[in-house]
BABALO-44229 format. One record per atom (N, C-alpha, C): residue number from 1; residue in three letters; atom name; x, y, z. Coordinates in steps of 0.001 Angstrom, whole numbers, plus 524288, in hexadecimal, padded with zeros to 5 digits. Example, Ala and Ser with C-alpha at 12.3 -4.5 7.8 and 13.67 -1.06 7.14 Angstrom:
+-----+-----+------+-------+-------+-------+
:   n : res : atom :     x :     y :     z :
+-----+-----+------+-------+-------+-------+
:   1 : Ala :    N : 83386 : 7E9C6 : 81E78 :
:   1 : Ala :   CA : 8300C : 7EE6C : 81E78 :
:   1 : Ala :    C : 83390 : 7F31C : 81E78 :
:   2 : Ser :    N : 83232 : 7F736 : 81BA8 :
:   2 : Ser :   CA : 83566 : 7FBDC : 81BE4 :
:   2 : Ser :    C : 83264 : 8001E : 81EBE :
+-----+-----+------+-------+-------+-------+
This chain:
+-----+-----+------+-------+-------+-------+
:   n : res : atom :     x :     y :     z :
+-----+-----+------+-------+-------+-------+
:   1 : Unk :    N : BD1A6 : CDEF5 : 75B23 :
:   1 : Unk :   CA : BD18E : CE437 : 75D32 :
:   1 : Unk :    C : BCE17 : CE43A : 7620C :
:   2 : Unk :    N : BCFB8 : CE702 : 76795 :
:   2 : Unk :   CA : BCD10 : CE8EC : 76A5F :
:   2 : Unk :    C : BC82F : CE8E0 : 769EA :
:   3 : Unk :    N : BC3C8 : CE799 : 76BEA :
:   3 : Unk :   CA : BBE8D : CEB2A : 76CAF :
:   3 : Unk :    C : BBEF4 : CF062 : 76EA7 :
:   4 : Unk :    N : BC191 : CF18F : 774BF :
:   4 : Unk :   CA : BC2FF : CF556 : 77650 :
:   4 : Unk :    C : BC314 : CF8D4 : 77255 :
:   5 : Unk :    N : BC6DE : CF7A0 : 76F74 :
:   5 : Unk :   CA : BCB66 : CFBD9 : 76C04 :
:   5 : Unk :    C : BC4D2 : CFCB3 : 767BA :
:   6 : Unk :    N : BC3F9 : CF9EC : 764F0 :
:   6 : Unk :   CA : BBF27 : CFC3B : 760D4 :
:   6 : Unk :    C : BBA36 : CFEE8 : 7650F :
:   7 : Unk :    N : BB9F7 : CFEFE : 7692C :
:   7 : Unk :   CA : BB5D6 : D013D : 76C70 :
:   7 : Unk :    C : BB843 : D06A3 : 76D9E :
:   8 : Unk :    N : BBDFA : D0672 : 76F6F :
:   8 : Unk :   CA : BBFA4 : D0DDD : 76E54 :
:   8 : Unk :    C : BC042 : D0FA9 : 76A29 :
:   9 : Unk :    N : BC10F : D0CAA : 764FF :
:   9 : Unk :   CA : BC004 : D0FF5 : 76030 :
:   9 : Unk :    C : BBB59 : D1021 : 76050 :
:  10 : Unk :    N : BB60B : D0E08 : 75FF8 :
:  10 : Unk :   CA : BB31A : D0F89 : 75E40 :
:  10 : Unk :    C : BB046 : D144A : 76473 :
:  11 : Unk :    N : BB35E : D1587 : 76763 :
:  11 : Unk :   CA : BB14A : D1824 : 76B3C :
:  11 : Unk :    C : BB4B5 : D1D65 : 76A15 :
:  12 : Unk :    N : BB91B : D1E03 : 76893 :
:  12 : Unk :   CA : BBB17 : D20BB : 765D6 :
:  12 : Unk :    C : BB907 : D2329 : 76170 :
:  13 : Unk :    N : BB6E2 : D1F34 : 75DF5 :
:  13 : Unk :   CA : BB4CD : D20E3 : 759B1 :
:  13 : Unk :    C : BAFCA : D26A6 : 75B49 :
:  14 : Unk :    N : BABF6 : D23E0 : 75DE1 :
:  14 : Unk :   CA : BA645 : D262A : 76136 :
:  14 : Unk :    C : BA7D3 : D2A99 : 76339 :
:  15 : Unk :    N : BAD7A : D2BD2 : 76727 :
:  15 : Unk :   CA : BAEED : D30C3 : 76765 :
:  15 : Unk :    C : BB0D4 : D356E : 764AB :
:  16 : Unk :    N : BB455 : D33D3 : 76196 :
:  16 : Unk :   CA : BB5BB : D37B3 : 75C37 :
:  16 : Unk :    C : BB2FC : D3740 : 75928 :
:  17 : Unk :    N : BAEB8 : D3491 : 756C4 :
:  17 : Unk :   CA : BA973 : D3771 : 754FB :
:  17 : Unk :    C : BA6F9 : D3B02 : 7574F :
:  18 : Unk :    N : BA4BD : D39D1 : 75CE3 :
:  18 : Unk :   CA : BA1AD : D3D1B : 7601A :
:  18 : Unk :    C : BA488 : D43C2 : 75EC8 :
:  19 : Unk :    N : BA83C : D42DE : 760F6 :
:  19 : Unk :   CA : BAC70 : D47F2 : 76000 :
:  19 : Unk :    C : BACB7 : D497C : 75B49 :
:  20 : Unk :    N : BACD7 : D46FE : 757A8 :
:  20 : Unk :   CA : BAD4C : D4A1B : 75388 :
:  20 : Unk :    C : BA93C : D4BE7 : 750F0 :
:  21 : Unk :    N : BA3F6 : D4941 : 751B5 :
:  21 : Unk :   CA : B9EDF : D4B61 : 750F6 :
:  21 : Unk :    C : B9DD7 : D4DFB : 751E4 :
:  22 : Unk :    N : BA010 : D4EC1 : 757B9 :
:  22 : Unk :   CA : B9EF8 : D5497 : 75AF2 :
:  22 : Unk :    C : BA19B : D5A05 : 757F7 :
:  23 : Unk :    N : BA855 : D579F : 75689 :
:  23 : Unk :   CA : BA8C9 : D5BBD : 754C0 :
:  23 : Unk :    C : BA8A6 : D5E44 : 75062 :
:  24 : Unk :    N : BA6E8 : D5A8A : 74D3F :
:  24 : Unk :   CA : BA56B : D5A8D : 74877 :
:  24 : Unk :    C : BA129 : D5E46 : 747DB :
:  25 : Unk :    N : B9DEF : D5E25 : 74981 :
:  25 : Unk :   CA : B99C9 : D6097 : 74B4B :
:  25 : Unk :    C : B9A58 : D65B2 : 74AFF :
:  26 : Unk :    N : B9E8F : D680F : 750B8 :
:  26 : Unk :   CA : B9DA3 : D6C68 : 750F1 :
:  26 : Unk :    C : BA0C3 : D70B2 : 74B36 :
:  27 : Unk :    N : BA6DA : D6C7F : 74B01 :
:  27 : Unk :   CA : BA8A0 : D6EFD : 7440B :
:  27 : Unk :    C : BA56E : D6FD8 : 741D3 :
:  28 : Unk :    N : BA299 : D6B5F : 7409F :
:  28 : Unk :   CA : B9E1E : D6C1C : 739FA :
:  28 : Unk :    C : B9B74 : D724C : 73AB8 :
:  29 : Unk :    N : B99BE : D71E3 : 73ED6 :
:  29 : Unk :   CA : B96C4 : D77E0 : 7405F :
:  29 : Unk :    C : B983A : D7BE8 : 74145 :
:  30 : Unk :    N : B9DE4 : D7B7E : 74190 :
:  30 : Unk :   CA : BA22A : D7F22 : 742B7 :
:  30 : Unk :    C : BA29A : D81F3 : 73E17 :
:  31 : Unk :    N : BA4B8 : D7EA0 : 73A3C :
:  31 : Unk :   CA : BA5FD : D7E8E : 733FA :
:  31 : Unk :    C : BA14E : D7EFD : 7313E :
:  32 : Unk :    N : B9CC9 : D7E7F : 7331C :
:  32 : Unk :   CA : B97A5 : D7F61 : 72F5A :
:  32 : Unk :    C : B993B : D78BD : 72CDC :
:  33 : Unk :    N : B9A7E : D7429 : 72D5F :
:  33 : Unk :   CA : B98D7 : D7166 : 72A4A :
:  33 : Unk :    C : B9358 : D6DD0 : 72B29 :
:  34 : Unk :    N : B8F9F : D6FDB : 72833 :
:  34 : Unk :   CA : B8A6E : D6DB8 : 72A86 :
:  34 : Unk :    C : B8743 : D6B89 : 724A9 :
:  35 : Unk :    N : B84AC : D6898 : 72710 :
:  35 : Unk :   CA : B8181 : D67A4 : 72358 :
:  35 : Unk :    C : B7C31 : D6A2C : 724E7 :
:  36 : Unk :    N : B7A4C : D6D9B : 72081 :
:  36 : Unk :   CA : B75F6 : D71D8 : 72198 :
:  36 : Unk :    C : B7128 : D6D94 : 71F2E :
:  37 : Unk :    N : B6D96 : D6C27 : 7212B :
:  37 : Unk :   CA : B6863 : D68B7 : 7204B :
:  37 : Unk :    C : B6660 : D6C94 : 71C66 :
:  38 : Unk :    N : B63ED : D6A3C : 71737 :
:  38 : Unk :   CA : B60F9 : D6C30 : 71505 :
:  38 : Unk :    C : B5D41 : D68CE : 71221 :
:  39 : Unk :    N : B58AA : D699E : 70F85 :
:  39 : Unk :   CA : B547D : D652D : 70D9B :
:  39 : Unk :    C : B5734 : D5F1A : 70BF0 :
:  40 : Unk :    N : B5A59 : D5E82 : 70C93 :
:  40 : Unk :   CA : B5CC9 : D59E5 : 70B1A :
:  40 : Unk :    C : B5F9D : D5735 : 70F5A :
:  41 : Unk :    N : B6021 : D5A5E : 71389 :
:  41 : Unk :   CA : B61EF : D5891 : 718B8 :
:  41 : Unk :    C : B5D71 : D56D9 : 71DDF :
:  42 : Unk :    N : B5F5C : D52C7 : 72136 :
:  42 : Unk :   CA : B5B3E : D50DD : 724FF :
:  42 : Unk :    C : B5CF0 : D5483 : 72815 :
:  43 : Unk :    N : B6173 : D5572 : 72A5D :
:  43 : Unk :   CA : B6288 : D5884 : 72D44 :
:  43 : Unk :    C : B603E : D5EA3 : 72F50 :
:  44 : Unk :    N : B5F48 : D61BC : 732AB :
:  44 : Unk :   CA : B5CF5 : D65C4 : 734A8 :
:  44 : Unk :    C : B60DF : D6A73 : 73574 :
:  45 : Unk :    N : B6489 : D6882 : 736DB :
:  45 : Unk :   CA : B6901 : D6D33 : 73A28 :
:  45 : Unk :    C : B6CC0 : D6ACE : 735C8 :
:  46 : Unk :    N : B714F : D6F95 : 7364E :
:  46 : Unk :   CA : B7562 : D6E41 : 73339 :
:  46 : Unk :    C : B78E9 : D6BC0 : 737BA :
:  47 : Unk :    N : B7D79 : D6770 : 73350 :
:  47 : Unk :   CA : B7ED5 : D61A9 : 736E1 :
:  47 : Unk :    C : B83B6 : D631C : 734CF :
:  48 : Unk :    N : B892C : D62C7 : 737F8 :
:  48 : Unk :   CA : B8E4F : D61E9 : 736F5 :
:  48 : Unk :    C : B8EF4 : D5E53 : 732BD :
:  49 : Unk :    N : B929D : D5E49 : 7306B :
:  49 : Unk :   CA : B9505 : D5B18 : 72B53 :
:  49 : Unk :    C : B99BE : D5944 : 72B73 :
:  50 : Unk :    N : B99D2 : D5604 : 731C7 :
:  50 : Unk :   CA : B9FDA : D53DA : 73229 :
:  50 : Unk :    C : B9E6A : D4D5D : 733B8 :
:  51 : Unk :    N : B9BB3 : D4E06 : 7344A :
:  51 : Unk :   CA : B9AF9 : D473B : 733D6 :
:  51 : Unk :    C : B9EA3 : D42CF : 73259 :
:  52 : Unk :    N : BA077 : D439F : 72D0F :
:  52 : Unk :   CA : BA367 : D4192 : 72B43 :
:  52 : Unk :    C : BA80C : D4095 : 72DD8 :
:  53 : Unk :    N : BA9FC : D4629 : 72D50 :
:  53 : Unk :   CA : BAFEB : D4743 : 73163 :
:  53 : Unk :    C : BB04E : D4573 : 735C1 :
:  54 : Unk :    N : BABFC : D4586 : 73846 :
:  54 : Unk :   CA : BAA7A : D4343 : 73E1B :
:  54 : Unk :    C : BAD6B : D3C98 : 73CAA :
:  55 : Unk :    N : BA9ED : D3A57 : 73A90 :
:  55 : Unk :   CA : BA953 : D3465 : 73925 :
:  55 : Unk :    C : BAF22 : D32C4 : 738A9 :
:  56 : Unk :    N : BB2A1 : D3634 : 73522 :
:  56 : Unk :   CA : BB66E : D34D6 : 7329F :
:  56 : Unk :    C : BBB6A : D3504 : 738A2 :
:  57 : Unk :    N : BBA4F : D399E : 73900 :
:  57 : Unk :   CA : BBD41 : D3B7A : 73F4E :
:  57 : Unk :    C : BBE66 : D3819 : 740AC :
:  58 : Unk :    N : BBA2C : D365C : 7437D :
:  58 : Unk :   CA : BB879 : D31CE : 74794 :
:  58 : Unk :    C : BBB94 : D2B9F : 7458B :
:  59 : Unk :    N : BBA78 : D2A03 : 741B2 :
:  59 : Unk :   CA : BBBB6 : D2543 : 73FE4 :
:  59 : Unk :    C : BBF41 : D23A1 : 73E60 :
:  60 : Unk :    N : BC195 : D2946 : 73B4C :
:  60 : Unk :   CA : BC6C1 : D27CC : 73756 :
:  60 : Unk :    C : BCA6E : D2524 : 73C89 :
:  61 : Unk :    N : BCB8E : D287B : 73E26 :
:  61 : Unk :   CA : BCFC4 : D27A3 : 74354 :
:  61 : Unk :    C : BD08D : D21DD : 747FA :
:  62 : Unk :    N : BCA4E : D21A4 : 74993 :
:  62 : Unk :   CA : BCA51 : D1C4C : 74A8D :
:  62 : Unk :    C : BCB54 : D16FA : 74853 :
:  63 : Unk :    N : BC8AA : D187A : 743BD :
:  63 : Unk :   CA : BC93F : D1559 : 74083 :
:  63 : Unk :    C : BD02A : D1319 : 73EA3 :
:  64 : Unk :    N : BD1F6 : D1686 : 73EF7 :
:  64 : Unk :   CA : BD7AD : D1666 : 73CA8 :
:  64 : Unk :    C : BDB5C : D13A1 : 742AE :
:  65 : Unk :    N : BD88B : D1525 : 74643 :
:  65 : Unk :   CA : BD9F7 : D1231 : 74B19 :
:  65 : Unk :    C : BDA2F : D0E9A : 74B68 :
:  66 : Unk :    N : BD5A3 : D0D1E : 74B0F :
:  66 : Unk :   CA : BD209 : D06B8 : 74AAF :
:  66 : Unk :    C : BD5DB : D0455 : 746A9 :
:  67 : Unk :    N : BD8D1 : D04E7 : 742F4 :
:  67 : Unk :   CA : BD8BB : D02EB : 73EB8 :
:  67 : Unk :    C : BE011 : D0369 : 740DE :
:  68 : Unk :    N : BE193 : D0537 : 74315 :
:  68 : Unk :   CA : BE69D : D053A : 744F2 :
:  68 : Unk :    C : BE672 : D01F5 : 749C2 :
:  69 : Unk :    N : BE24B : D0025 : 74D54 :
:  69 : Unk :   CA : BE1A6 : CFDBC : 75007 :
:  69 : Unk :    C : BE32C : CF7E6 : 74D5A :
:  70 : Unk :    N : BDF10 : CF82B : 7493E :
:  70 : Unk :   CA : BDEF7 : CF20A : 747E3 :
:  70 : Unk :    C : BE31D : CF0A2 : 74519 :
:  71 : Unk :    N : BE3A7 : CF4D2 : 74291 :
:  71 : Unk :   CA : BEA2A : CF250 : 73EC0 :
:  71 : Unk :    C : BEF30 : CEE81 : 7406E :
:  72 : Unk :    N : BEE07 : CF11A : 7458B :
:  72 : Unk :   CA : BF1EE : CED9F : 74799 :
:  72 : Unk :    C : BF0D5 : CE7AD : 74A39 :
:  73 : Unk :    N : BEB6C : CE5F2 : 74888 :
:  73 : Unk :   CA : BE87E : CE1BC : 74A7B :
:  73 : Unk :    C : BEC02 : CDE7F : 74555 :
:  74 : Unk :    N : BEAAE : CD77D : 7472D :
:  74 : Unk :   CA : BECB2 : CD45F : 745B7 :
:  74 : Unk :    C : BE7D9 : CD262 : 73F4F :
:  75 : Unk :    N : BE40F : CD3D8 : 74379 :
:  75 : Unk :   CA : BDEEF : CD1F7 : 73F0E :
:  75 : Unk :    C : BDD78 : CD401 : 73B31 :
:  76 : Unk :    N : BDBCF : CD53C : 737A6 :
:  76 : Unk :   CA : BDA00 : CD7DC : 7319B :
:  76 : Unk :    C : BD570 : CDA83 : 732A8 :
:  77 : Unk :    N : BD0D7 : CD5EF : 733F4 :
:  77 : Unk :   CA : BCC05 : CD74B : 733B2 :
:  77 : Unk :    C : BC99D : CDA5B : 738BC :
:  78 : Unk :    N : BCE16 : CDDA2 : 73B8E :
:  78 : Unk :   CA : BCDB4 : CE0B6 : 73F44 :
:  78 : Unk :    C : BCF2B : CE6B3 : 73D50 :
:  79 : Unk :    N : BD118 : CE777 : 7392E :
:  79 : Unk :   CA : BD319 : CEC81 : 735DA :
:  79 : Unk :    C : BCF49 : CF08B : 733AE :
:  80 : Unk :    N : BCF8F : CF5A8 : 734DD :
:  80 : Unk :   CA : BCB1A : CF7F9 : 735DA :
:  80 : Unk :    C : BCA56 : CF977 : 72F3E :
:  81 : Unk :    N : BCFEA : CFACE : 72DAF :
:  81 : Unk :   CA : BCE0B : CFD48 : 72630 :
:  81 : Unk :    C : BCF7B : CF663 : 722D0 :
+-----+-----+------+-------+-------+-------+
């Protein structure tokens, strides 16, 4: 496989996170989904609760790229699942 090609996924990757953090962000607060700090929390301010979704966003998709990329490689131990 490319170097190229794994340097725009993973530059790909860095952008649709960024973006989706961002907008993740402003939903969670939109929707009230927050996590409210209380004696059991480090946290100060209440913090969005999309993190997850963010992560998943971001990865599932590349990932499934990457992995359609390589499939069609000759080698095994180049196969992303």
């Amino acid at each position: 496989m490319d170097s190229t090609f794994i340097l725009a996924i993973w530059a790909a990757s860095a952008c649709v996170t960024a973006l989706l953090c961002w907008k993740a962000m402003v939903i969670g607060r939109r929707f009230n989904l927050l996590d409210v700090p209380d004696e059991r929390k480090i946290h100060s301010t209440a913090t969005p609760l999309m993190g997850g979704v963010v992560l998943l966003g971001a990865f599932l998709p590349l990932a499934i790229l990457m992995a359609l990329q390589t499939a069609t490689s000759p080698r095994l131990d180049q196969l992303l699942i």
